[in-house]
N, C-alpha and C positions, 0 to 999 in steps of 0.2 A: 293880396291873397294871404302873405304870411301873417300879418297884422289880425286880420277877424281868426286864423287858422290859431295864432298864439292865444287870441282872448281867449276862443271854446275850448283850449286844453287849460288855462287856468282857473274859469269857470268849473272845468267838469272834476278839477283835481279841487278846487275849495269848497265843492257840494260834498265830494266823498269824503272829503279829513274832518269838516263839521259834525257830518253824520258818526264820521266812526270815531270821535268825541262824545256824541251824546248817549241819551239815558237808551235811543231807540237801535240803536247796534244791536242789542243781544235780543230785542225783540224780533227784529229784522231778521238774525240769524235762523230764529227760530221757526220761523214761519217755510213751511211744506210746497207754498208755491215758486219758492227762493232755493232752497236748499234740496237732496235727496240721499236715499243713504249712500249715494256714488260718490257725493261731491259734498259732504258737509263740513267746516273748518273742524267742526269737533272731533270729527271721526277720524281727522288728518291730526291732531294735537294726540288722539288716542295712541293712535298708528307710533307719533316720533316716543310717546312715552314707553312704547311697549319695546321698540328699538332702541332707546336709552340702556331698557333693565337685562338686553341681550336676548329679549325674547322676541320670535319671527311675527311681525305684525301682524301675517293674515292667519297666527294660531288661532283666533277666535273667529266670532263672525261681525263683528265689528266695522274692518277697516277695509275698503274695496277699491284703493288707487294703486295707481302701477308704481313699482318699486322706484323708478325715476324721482317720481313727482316728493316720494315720500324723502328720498335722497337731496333733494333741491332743497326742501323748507328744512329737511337736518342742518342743512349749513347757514338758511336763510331766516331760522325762526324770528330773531330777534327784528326781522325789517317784514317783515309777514306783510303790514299795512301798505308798503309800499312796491312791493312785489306787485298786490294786486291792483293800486292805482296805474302804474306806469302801463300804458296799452301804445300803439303804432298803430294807424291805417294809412295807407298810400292807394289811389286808384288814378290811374290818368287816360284820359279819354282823348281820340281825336276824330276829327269828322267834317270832310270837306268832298266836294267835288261832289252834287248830286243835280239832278233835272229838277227842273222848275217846278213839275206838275207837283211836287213834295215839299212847297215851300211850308207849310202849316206843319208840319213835321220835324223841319230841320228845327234845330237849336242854335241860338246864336253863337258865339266865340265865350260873348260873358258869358250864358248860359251855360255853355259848357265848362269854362273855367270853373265856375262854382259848384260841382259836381262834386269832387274831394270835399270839399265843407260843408256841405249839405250832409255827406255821408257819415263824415266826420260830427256833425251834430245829432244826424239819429243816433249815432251808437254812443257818445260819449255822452251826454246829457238823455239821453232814455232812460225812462226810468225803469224800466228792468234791469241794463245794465246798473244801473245806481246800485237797485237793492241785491243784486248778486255783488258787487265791488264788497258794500259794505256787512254784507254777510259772510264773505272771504270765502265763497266757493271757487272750487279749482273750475268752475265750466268756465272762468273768465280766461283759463290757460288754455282749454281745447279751444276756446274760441280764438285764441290770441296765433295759437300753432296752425287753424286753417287759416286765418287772416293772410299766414308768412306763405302757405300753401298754393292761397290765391293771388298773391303779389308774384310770386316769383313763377308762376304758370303765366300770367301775364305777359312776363317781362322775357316770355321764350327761356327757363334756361329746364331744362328735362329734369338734368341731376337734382336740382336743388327741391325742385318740384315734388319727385318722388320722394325724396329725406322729410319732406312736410308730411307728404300727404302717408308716410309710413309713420312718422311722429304719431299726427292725429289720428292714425289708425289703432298705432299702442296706446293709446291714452282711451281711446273711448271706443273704438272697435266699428262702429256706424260708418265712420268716414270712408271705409274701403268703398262705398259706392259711390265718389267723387272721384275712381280711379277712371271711370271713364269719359266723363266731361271735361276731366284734363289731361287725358290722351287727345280727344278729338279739337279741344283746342291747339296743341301742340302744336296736332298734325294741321292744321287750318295754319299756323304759325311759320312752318315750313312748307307751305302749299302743296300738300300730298293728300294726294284726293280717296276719300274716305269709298273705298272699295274692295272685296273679299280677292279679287283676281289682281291686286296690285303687290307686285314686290314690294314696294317701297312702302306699302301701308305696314305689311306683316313684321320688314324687317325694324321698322321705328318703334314698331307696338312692342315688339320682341325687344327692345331695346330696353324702353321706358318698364320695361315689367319688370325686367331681372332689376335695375333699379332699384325698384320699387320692393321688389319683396326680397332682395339683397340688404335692403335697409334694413325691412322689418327685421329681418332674420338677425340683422345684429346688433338692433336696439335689443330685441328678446333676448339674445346671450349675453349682453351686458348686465341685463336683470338679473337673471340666475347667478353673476359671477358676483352679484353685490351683494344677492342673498344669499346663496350657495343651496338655492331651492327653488323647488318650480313650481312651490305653492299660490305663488300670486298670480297663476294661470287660471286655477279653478274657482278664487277667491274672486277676482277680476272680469274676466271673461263669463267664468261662468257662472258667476251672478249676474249680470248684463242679461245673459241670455234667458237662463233661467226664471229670473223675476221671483224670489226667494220671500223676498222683502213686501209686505203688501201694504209699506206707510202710504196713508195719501198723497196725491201730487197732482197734475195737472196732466198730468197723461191716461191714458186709455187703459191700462194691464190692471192697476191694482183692483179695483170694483168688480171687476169681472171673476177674477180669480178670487178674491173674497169670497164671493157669491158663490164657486163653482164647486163640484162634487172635486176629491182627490182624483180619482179616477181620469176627469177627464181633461186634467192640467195640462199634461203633456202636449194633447194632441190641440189644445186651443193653443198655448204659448208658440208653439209652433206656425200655427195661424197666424196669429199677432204678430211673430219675428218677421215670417216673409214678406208684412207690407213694405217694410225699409227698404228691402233687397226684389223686390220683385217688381216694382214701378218702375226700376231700373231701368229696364227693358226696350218698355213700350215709349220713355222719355229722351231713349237715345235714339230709337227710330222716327221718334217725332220730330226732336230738336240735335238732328246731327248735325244742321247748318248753323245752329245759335248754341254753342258749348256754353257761354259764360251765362248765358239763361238757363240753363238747364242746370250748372253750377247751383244755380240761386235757386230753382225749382227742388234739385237734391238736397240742399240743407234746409229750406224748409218741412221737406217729408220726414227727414230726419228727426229734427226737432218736431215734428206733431207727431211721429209714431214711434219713437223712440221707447226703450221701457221706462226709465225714469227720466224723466224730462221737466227743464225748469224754465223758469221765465227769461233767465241767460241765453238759453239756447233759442227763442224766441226774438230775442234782440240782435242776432248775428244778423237772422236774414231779413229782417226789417231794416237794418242800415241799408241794406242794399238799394231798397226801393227808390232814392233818390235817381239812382243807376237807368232803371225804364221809366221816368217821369214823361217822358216823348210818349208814352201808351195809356197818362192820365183820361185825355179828352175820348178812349172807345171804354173807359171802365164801366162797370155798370155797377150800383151800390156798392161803390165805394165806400162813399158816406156813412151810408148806414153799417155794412160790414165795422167798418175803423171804431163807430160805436157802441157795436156788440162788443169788440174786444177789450175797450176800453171800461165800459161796464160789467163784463164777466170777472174783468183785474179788479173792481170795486169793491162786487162780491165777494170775491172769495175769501176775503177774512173777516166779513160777515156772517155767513153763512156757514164758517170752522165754529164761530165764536158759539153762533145758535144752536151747535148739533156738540161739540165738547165741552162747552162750558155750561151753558144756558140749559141745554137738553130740552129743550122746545125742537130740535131738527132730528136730523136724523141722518147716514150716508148715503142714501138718495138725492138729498138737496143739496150733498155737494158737489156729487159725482153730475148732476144733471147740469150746476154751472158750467164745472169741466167739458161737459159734454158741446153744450152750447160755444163754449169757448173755442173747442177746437174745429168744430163745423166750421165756423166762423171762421178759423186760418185754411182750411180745406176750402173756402169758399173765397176769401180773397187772391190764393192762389191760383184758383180755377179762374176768374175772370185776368188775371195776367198773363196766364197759357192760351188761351184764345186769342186774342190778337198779336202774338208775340208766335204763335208757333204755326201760321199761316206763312206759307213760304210762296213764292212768286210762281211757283205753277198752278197757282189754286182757284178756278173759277171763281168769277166776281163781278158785281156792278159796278166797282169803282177799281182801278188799278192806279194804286198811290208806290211806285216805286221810286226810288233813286234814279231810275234808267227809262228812258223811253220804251212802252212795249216792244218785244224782239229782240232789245240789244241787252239783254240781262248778260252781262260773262258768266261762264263756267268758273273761272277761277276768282272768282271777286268773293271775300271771306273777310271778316272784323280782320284788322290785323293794326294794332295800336300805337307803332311804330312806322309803319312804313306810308307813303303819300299814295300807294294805290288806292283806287275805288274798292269802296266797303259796302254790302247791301245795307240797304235799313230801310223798312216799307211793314206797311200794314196793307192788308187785303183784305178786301169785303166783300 
C-alpha cells in the first residue's frame, strides 16, 4: 500500500513542478475556470505588496482573502510553489460482519484497502487539482483545511473537528453548512441517538457549538489584531455574499446579474445565496443516518452554487467518489453524465477564446457551457442520493441489507473504528 501510495505522490508532485516550469503556468493562471477574484495568486501577490508599502490590503477592491492567508504567504512568499504542492489525504475504512443476502455489495479486504489510493489518485492527479496547483489558487488551502476537518471528524475527536471546520468557515464562509453532518457524525461516533427529547443529544450539540464558534470567534480577533481593522470583514465576506464582481467563471451568479436590472440585485442574490444554506435542511432529515454522505453531498452543493466557484472546488468532492464505489452498479448515466463534464471542461476555453478573442460568440455560449456543466454535477449527485439515502425502513422489492429482515439494530451506525455492526444496504 505504501509503495503505489509513494509513486502517486511523486507522480502528482513531478506533473505540477513541470508545469509550474513551463511556458503554460501563466496561461493556466489566467484562465477564469481556474482562478476567481476570491482566490487568484495575483490578487494575493497585490494584497502582500500593498502590505509591504504599510497600506491595509483590502483599502482597494482588489484583494478578498482573510487576513491569515495573506499573513502565511508574507513569511512564505519565497516557497509559494511548494506550499501549494505539498497536500495530505488520509481516509480509512472498515467493514465486516454482514449477512449473506449482501454478498454483491460487500467489498473485499483488498478492495477495501485500496480505497485511500483510489482517493488519493482522484485528487492528486485530477486535473482540476493540477490546474488550480499550478495556478496557485488559495482553493487548494480551503480544500486542504476541510480535508484536516474531515479526518479529524472521522477520527471522533469534537475539538479539533470544530478548530477545522471554524478554519474553513473563516477562509471561505460556505463551510458553516458542514456544521451539521459533523455534529451528526459525532454524535453516531459516541452512539447518542439523534433525537430533540434527548439530553444527551442537546448537551453534545451544546458542546461541539461553543467549540465551534469559540473558534471562529478567535480566529476573527486574531485578524483585527494583525490588522488593527475590521476592514477585511466587508472586503471578504461581504463580497462572497454580495457578488460584486461579475468576472466570468463556472458558476451560476455572474450572467444573471449581468443581465439583471440594479433594482432587482438584492433580492435575486439573495435567491442565489440561500441554495447553499437552505438544502441544508431537507439533507439532514434525509441523510441523518448517513453523516459522511451527506458530508460529500454538502460540499458538492457548495462547490455548484457557491458565488465564485472553480474547478478546485470541484475536485474536492470528486476525490471522494471512490469512497461509494459499492453504489456504482444502481447508477444510472453515469457514463454519460462523467462525459458531459468532461466535455463541458473541453469547451470552455473554447468557447472564452470564440466570444473574447475571435468575436464570433458571444456570453450566452459560455454561460450556456457553464450551465450545462453544472446540471451535469446536480445530476451526478442526484443519482448518488437515491440509492445511498434509502434507509432500511423503506418499502421495496428487493431488501439488500447487512442484517436479515427484522433484526436491523437501533444502534448499528458507520463507526470506523470499532468492530461493531455498521448498516450498509441499498433498497429498492
Amino acid at each position: 500500500m505504501a509503495a503505489p501510495l509513494a509513486l502517486v505522490l511523486v507522480a502528482a508532485v513531478t506533473v505540477r513542478a513541470l508545469l509550474f516550469r513551463s511556458s503554460l503556468a501563466d496561461f493556466i493562471s489566467e484562465r477564469v475556470e481556474v482562478v476567481s477574484p476570491l482566490n487568484a495568486w495575483k490578487r494575493v501577490v497585490e494584497g502582500l505588496s500593498l502590505l509591504d508599502l504599510g497600506v491595509s490590503p483590502y483599502s482597494g477592491a482588489v484583494f478578498h482573502e482573510t487576513p491569515l492567508i495573506i499573513y502565511l504567504f508574507h513569511f512564505l512568499i519565497d516557497y509559494a510553489e511548494l506550499v501549494f504542492m505539498v497536500k495530505k489525504q488520509k481516509l480509512l475504512l472498515e467493514l465486516d460482519q454482514y449477512a449473506s443476502d449482501v454478498a454483491e455489495l460487500i467489498r473485499t479486504p483488498m478492495e477495501m484497502r485500496y480505497i485511500p489510493l483510489k482517493v488519493a489518485l482522484f485528487y492528486l492527479l485530477n486535473p482540476y487539482t493540477v490546474l488550480s496547483c499550478v495556478a496557485k489558487s488559495t482553493c487548494a488551502i480551503n480544500n486542504t483545511i476541510i480535508a484536516f476537518f474531515i479526518l479529524t471528524t472521522v477520527k471522533g475527536s469534537a475539538f479539533l473537528s470544530a478548530i477545522f471546520l471554524a478554519l474553513a468557515t473563516y477562509q471561505s464562509l460556505y463551510p458553516i453548512t458542514l456544521f451539521v453532518p459533523g455534529l451528526l457524525y459525532l454524535l453516531q461516533r459516541q452512539y447518542l441517538p439523534v433525537k430533540l427529547q434527548s439530553k444527551a443529544f442537546w448537551v453534545f450539540a451544546g458542546q461541539y457549538t461553543v467549540m465551534y464558534v469559540g473558534s471562529l470567534v478567535v480566529i476573527i480577533c486574531l485578524s483585527f489584531f494583525l490588522l488593527s481593522s475590521w476592514d477585511f470583514i466587508p472586503s471578504v465576506y461581504g463580497f462572497i455574499l454580495s457578488v460584486p464582481d461579475l468576472t466570468p467563471n463556472i458558476g451560476l451568479f455572474w450572467y444573471f446579474f449581468a443581465e439583471m436590472f440594479e433594482h432587482f440585485s438584492l433580492f435575486f442574490v439573495c435567491v442565489f445565496q440561500i441554495n447553499v444554506f437552505f438544502y441544508t435542511i431537507p439533507l439532514a432529515v434525509k441523510l441523518k443516518d448517513h453523516p459522511m454522505f451527506f458530508m460529500f453531498i454538502q460540499i458538492a452543493v457548495i462547490s455548484i452554487f457557491k458565488s465564485y466557484p472553480t474547478v478546485g472546488d470541484v475536485a474536492l468532492y470528486l476525490a471522494f467518489l471512490p469512497v461509494w464505489s459499492h453504489l456504482y452498479r444502481f447508477l444510472r448515466n453515469i457514463f454519460f453524465l462523467s462525459c458531459v463534464m468532461i466535455v463541458c471542461s473541453l469547451l470552455f476555453p473554447v468557447l472564452w477564446h470564440l466570444w473574447i478573442y475571435a468575436g464570433s460568440a458571444n456570453s450566452n455560449f459560455y454561460y450556456a457551457i457553464t450551465l450545462t456543466f453544472n446540471v451535469g454535477q446536480v445530476q451526478k449527485e442526484s443519482i448518488y442520493l437515491v440509492p445511498e439515502g434509502r434507509g432500511p425502513s423503506t418499502p421495496g422489492r428487493h431488501q439488500l441489507t447487512p442484517y436479515a429482515p427484522g433484526t436491523w439494530p437501533a444502534s448499528a451506525y458507520w463507526d470506523l473504528n470499532s468492530k461493531r455492526p455498521k448498516p450498509f444496504h441499498w433498497i429498492d
